[in-house]
N, C-alpha and C positions, 0 to 999 in steps of 0.2 A: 403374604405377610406372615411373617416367625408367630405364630401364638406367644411366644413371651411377648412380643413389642405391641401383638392386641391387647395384655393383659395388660402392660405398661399403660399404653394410652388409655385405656377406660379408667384405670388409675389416677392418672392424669386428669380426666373429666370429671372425676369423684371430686377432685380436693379443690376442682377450680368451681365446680358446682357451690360447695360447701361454702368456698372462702366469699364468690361472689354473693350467697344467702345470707351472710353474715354482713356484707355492704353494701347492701340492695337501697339502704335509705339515704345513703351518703351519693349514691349516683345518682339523685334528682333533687340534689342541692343545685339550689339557683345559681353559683359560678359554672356548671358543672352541663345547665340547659344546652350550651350549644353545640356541646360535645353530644349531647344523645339525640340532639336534631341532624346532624349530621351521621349517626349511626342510624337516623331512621329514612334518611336520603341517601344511601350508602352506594347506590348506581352512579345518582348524578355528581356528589363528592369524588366518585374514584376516574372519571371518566373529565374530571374537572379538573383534580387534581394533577393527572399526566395532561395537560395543556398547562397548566401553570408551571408545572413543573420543567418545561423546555422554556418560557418565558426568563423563568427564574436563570435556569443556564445561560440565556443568553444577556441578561442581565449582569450574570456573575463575570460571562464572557469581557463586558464592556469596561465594567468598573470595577472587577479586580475582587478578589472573595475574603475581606477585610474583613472583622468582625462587625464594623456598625453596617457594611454591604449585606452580610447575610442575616445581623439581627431586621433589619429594614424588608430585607425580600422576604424572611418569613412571617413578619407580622403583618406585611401585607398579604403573602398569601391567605393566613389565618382568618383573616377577615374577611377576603373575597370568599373562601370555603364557606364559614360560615351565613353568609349573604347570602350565598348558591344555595343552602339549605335551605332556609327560611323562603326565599323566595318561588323555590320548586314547591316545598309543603304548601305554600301561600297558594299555588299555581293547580296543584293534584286536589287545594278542597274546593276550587271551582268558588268562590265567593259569589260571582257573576249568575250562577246558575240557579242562586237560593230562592224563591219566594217573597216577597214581600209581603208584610202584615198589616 
């Protein structure tokens, strides 16, 4: 790599460091939850999402890529993503395996 485009990108990392410390509290506003449950399932969201993502195609295949088609196929994706999240985090704190008091 060219030492300018090093310099460039640590650059780059400075101002995104900076701008995300400046809205660090706006990203754990509650519309905003299952957006960062899914950045904290980021394996099974991406691995979920390329299977949704040929569903969708073949979807778009059948019934044509209209705009209430693609508003419909991505709001449902959106909601299976986020399901998938919730439900793997549900699934990785082992509820089953706590103790009883």
């Amino acid at each position: 790599m060219d030492p300018l485009q090093y310099v460039h990108f640590l650059a780059s990392v400075f101002v995104v460091l900076v701008l995300l410390r400046a809205a660090s509290r706006s990203c754990f506003a509650p519309p905003l939850k299952p957006f960062v449950k899914c950045g904290q399932q980021a394996l099974s969201i991406f691995t979920s999402g390329m299977v949704l993502s040929y569903i969708g195609g073949m979807v778009f295949d059948h019934r044509g890529t209209g705009a209430l088609t693609q508003i419909a196929v991505n709001g449902v994706t959106f909601a299976l993503l986020f399901a998938i999240a919730y439900g793997v985090a549900w699934f990785k704190a082992a509820p089953w395996k706590r103790a009883v008091s």
